[in-house]
N, C-alpha and C positions, 0 to 999 in steps of 0.2 A: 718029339725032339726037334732043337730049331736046326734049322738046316744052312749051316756055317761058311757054305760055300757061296750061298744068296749076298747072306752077310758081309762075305771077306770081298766080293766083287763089289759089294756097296762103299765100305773102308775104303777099296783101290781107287775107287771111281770119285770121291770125294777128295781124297787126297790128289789126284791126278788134277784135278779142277785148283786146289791151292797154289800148285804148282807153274799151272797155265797164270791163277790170277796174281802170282809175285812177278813173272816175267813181263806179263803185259804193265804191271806198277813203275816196273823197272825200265821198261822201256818207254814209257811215258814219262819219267822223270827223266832221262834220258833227251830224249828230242825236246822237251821244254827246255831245258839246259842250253841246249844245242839251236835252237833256234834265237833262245833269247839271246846269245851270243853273235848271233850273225847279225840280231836285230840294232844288237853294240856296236860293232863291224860298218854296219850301213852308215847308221848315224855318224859315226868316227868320219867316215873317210868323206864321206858328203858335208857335214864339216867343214874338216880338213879343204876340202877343194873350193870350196866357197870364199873361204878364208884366202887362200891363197892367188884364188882368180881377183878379190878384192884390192890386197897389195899390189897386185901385177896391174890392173884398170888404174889406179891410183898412182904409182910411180908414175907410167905411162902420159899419163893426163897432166901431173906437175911437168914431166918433162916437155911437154908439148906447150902446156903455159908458158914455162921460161923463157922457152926459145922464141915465144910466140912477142912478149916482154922486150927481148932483146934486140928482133927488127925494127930500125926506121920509117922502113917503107913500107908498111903494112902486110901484104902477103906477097912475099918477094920471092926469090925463089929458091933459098935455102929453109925458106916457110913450106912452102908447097912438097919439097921434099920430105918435110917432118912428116906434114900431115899425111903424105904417101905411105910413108913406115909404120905412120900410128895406124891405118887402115888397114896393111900388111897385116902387124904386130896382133893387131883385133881379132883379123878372118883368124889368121894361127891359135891365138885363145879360144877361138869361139870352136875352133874344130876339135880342141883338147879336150873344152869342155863338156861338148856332144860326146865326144867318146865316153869322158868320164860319165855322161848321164847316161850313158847306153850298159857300161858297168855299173851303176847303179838300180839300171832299169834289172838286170842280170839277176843282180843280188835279191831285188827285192820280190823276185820271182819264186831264186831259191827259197823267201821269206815265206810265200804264200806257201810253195809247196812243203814247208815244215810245221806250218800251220794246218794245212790240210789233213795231211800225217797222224798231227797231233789231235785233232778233233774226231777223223776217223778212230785214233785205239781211245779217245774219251767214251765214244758210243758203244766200241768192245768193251770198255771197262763199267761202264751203263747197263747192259746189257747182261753181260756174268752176272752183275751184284745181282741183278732182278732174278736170275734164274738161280740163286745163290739163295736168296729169300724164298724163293719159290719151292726149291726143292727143302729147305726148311721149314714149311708150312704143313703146320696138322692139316689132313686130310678130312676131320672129322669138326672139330669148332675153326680150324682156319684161322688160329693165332703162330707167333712165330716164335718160339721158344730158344733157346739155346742147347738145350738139353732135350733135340731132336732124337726121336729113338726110331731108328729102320726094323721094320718086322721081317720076318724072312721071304713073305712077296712082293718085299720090295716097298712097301706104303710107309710114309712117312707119317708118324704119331707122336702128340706131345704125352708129359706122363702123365700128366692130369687123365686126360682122355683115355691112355692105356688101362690104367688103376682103375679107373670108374667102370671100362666094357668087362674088363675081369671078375670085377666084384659081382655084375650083374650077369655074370655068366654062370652058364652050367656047371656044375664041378666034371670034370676032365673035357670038358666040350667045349674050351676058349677058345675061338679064332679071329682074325679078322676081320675088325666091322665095317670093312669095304666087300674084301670080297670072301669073306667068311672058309680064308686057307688056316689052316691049321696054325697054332701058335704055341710055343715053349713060355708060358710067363717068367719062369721062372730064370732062362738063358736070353732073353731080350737086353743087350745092352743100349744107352747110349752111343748114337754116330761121334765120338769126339772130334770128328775134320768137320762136319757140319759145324758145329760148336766155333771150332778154330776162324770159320766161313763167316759166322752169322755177327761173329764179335769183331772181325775185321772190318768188314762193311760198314758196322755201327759207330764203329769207330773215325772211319773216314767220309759216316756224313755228318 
């Protein structure tokens, strides 16, 4: 008789594992979303500032030409005065604009570190699939089926492989052809969370 408690912890333990692998998907779409956002963010305002410090150097410059235009007497000293302001006017941009690069430097920190995030749960999510395959795999020819069947110690068997030990078994003497534990041919189902496992993975390479 198969022994359905082996079994029902195989079911819980496969399903607990789909479970782990939708969160971890989710949570990976999740911070890609979220970083490409900030990676918007960056760009935008870095931009933005560039742009802006452009205008600002440019006004600045005509206005210091004009004036520059307008004196007789060369650098006289309503000149000397511009040029003072414009040098002012400069150090004051240049210190905005550090600031704003040290906000940029900030952000592009946060970037890395949503990057980082993001490549560590790629390796989680690398990782599951393989042992996702793995615990999919006949034991016996070491192909990957979908239609994975757990015995009741636990070995994972395709049906090919199942069919074929039975046939060439004893009559009432089928067991295991790992470790030769007792076997129900007849109450052996299908893992269908395997199945669920083996067809999502396939699907997302």
């Amino acid at each position: 008789m198969m022994n359905t408690s082996v079994s029902g912890q195989g079911q819980q333990y496969y399903q607990e594992l789909i479970s782990k692998l939708n969160l971890r998907h989710s949570a990976l779409r999740a911070i890609r979303i979220e970083a490409q956002a900030e990676q918007s963010r960056v760009a935008q305002a870095e931009a933005k500032n560039l742009a802006l410090t452009a205008v600002a150097l440019k006004y600045r410059l005509q206005r210091h030409t004009g004036q520059n235009r307008g004196s007789r007497h060369g650098i006289a000293s309503g000149t000397s005065r511009t040029v003072v302001d414009l040098l002012q006017d400069t150090h004051q941009e240049t210190a905005r604009v550090l600031l704003k690069a040290e906000e940029i430097s900030k952000n592009a920190q946060l970037l890395a570190s949503y990057r980082k995030r993001l490549a560590t749960l790629i390796g989680f999510v690398k990782e599951f699939e393989e042992n996702v395959l793995s615990a999919a795999t006949c034991r016996v020819c070491f192909y990957q089926p979908a239609e994975t069947i757990l015995v009741p110690c636990g070995h994972s068997l395709c049906p090919g492989c199942l069919t074929d030990h039975h046939a060439q078994s004893p009559r009432h003497m089928f067991a295991c052809p790992l470790c030769r534990s007792p076997i129900d041919y007849g109450s052996n189902v299908p893992v269908l969370a395997i199945r669920e496992l083996v067809l999502a993975v396939q699907e997302d390479a």
